[in-house]
N, C-alpha and C positions, 0 to 999 in steps of 0.2 A: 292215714297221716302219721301214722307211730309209727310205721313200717319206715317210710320215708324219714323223717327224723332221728333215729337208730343209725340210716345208712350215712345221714348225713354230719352225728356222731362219731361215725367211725372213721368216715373221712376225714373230719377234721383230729381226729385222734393221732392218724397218719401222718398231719401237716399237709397234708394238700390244700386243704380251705386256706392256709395262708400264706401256702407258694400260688394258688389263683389268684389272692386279692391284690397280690406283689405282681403280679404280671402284667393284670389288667391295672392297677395303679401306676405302672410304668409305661404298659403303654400308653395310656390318657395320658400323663405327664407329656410321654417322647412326642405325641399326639400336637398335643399344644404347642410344646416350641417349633415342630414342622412347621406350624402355621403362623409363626411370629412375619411381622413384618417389619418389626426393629434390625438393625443394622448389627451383624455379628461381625465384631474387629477380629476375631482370632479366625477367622476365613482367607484362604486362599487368597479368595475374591476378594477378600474385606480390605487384606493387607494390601497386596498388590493395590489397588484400586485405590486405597485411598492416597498411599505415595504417588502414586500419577497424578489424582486428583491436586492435592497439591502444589507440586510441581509443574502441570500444563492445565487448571483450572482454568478456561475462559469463556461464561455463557455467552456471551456477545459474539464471540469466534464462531465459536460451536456452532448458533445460531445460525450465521452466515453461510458454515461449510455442510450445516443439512439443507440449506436452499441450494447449494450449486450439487448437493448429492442428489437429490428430489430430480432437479432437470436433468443431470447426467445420466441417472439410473432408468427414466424413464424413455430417456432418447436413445439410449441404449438396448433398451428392452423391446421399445417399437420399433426398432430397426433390425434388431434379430427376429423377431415373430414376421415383420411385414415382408424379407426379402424372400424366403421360400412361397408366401402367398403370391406375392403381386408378380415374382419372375419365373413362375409355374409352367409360364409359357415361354420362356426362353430357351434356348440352346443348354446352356449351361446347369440351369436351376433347373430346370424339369426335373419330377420327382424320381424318372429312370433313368436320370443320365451316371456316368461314373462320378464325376464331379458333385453333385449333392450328395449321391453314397458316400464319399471320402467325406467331407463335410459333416454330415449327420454320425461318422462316427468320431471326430474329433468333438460334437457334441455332445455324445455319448460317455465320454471319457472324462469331459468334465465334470457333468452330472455324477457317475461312478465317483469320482475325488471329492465333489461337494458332498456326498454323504458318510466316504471313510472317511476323509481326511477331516473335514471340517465340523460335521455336525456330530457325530458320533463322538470324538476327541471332549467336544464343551459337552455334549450330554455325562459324559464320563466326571470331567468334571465338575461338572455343577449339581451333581446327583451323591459325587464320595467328599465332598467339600468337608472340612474339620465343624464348618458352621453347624452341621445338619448334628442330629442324634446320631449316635454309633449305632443305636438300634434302631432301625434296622436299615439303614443308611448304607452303614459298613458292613452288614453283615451279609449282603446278597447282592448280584449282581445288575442292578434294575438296567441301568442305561442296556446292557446287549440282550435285557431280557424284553424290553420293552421295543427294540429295533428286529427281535425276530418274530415280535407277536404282532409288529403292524407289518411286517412283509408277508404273515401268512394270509394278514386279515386282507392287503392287497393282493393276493392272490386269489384268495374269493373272490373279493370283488371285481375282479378283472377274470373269474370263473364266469359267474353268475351274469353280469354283464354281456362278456361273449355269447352267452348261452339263450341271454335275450333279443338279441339285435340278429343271431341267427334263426330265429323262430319268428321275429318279427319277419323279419327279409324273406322266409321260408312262406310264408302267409300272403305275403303284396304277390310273390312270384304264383302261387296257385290260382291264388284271384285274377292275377293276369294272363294265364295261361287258360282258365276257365272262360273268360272271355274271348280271351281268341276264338277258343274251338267252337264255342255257340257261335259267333261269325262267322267265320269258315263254314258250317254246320250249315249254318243258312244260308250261304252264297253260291256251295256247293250242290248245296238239293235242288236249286233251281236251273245254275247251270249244266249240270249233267242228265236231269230229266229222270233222276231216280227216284223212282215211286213204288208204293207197295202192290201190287196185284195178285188177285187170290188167283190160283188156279182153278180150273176148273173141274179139275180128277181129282186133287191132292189136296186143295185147301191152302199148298205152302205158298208163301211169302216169294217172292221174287230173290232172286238169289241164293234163295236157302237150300240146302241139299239134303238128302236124306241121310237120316239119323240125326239132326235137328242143329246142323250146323250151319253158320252162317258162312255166305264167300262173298266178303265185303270188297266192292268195287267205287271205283273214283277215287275221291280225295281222298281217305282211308290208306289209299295200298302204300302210303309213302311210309307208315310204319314196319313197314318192312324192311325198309333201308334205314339200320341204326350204324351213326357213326360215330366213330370214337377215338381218340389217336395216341398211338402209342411212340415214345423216344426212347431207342434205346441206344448207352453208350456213348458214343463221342456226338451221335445224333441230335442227344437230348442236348447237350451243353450248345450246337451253333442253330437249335430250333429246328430241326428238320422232322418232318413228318411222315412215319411209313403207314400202308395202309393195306389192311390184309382182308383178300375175301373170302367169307365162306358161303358157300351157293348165293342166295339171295340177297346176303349183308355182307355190307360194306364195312370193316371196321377200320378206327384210324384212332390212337390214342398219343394222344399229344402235349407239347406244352400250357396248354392254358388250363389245363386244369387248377382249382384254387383257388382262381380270380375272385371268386363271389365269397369266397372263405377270407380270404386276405382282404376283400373291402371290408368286412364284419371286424376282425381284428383291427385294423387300424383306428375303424370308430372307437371300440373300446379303448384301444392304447392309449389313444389323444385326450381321452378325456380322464382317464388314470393317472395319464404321466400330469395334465394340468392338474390332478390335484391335489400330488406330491409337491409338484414347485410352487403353487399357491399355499401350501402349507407352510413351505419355512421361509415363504419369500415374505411372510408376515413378520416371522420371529425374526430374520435380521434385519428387516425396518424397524422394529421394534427394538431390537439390543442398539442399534447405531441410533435410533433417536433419542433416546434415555441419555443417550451421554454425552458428558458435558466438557470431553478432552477433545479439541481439537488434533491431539496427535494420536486419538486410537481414530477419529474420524477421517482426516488425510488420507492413510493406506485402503481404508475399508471403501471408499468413492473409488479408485481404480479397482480394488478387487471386487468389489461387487458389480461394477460397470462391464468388465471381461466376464462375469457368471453370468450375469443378466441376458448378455445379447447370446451368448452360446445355449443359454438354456432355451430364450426362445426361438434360436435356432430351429433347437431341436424340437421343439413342441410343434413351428409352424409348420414344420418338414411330415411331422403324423396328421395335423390340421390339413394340408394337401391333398397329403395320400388320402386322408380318409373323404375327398370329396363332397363336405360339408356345404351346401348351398352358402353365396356369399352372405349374408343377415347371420346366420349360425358361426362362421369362420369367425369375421367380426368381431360377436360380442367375444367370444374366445380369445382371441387376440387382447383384446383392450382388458379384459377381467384379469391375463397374466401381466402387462404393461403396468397398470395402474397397479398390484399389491403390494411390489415393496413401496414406493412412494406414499402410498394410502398408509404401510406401518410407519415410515418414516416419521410423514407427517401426527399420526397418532401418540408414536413414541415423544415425539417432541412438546407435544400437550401435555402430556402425564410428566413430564420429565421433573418437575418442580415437584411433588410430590409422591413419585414414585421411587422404589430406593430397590434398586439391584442387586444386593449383597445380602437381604434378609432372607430368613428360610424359606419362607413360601414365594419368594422370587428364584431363590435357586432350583426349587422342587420345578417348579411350572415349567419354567426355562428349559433344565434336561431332561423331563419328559416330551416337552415338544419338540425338541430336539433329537431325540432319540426317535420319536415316532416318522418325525418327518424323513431320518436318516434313513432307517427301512424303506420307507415309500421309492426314495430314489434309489436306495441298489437295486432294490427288488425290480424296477422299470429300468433302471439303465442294462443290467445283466441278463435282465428277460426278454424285456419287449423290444429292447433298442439294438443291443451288442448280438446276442444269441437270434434273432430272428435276423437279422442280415448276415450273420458273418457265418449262419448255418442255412442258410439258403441257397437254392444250385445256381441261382447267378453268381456267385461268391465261387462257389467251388470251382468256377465254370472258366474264370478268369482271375488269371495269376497278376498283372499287374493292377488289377483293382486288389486282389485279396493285400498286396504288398504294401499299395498307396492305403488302405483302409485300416491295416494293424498300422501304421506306423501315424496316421492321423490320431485311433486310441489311444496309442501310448504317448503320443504327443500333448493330445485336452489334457489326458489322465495327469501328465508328469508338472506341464505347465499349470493345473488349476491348485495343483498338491507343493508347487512351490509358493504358490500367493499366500499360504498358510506363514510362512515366516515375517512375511509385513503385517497381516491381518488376523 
């Protein structure tokens, strides 16, 4: 104990011991007002916000115009999720036609703009706000630190996922293939009349030759004929198949390989990308119910009306592809339909007693914010843009590649202008 005592002597001799207690008494302090949820006038938010309040204060309005956002936002949402499911089967909408490709990237493109343009910008702000402490507020980058740590942490999960749902699928296919062959196995021993019989000099087995090999007969010999298929060239882009023999096999390697990789992927994507747009489709129910200006509410019913049906555009278009039994599609659909309305309606509850402009309203905000933001580059740029527009149907065909960037750059430009109303 004296040893330690002496060290902690000298330390404090130093002044450390009371550049620590200054540290940690600052941070507790900065600690505490984070967490105020009294109302800061010298905020950004505070300011702005309260001259609007103000100026266009009308609960009664307000009220009215989150009932016609509730119905819009919702008929909205179940009309973009429901038309890739229910026209699946049409000409147009089927999940391989060019026309849903161009489509699903004009989805794409919105989705990409909802997370620069719009989430990331209020994370930004609502995170370096004047309200908040300078320490450590000001002092580090949280909003792009926290939108690149939920896009790694989506990448795991959109890792690990993959990685289940192909071991899953890898498992039903053994099991099914093991059944087969025990059928086969039995169907065939009885109709080809192959039976063991001993010899009578030798002892061997029917079929077996010496030096203790087997010359497997019947159903068996079609092992020998492995096929495979290969494109090459201009081949591969119009589907053509060549087939090359070598003595006994037949090989032929071809387009369909990946089929079974690509239904895996799309499970995963669908239920990734729903859980990035269920993420912030809460927070902007929640920021548009909280408020009591009919004129930040106006613009925000058509721009979130236009996000809503393109987002789940874009979601019902993986819900397809991924071939989801109909009960599975469904609740999918209706869980993305119903969240922003369900925050709307939420925001609108708390709105009497909850105050926007306090610290731990702005901390919470730009962090969900920020996290939600990652979620969607990270799926619009991965899952959505780069798995089609680097895929060899894409490469294969120039006027899809041409109708496809210019539907991206089209979501992209038009969802990145609604930011000036909203």
């Amino acid at each position: 104990m004296s040893s330690i005592e002496d060290i902690w002597a000298l330390l404090c001799s130093w002044g450390i011991g009371k550049k620590t207690r200054f540290f940690s008494d600052s941070f507790l302090q900065n600690l505490s007002l984070s967490m105020s949820t009294t109302s800061c006038h010298g905020s950004a938010h505070g300011s702005a916000g309260s001259a609007e309040l103000e100026a266009c204060r009308d609960e009664s309005t307000a009220f009215l115009l989150k009932m016609v956002a509730i119905a819009a936002i919702l008929t909205a949402g179940v009309a973009g999720v429901a038309i890739p499911l229910l026209g699946k089967n049409r000409r147009f909408l089927r999940t391989d036609s060019n026309t849903f490709f161009a489509a699903k990237a004009f989805a794409a493109g919105v989705i990409l703009a909802t997370g620069f343009v719009h989430m990331l910008p209020d994370a930004t702000s609502a995170l370096t706000d004047p309200c908040l402490p300078e320490y450590p507020w000001s002092k580090f980058p949280f909003s792009g630190f926290f939108t690149m740590m939920s896009a790694l942490a989506t990448l795991l999960v959109d890792f690990v996922g993959t990685q289940y749902y192909e071991r899953k699928q890898e498992k039903q296919q053994r099991a099914g293939q093991l059944a087969r062959v025990d059928s086969v196995d039995s169907v065939s021993s009885v109709e080809s009349g192959v039976v063991e019989v001993k010899d009578s000099n030798g002892g061997m087995v029917f079929g077996e030759e010496e030096g203790g090999g087997m010359h497997i007969v019947g159903i068996h010999a079609h092992a020998a004929h492995h096929s495979h298929n290969h494109s090459h060239g201009k081949d591969a882009c119009e589907g053509h198949m060549t087939q090359h023999s070598h003595g006994s096999h037949v090989h032929s390697h071809g387009f369909g390989d990946g089929e079974e990789e690509g239904g895996v992927r799309h499970v995963v994507v669908s239920q990734v990308l729903e859980l990035g747009i269920v993420s912030h489709s809460i927070i902007i129910g929640l920021s548009l119910g909280v408020s009591q200006s009919p004129c930040t509410i106006r613009p925000l019913i058509a721009a979130l009306s236009f996000h809503q049906f393109f987002e789940g555009f874009a979601l019902g278009g993986c819900i397809s592809q991924a071939q989801f039994g109909t009960f599975h599609a469904t609740i999918m659909a209706c869980f993305f339909a119903f969240t922003t309305p369900t925050g709307i309606a939420i925001g609108t509850s708390i709105c009497s007693f909850y105050n926007p402009d306090s610290p731990l309203a702005l901390i919470i905000e730009g962090t969900l914010d920020s996290i939600s933001a990652g979620i969607l580059v990270y799926m619009a740029l991965v899952d959505l843009i780069a798995a089609d527009f680097l895929s060899k149907r894409m490469r294969c065909n120039f006027r899809l590649q041409v109708a496809s960037y210019f539907a991206l750059f089209l979501g992209a430009g038009l969802m990145s202008s609604l930011a000036i109303w909203a």
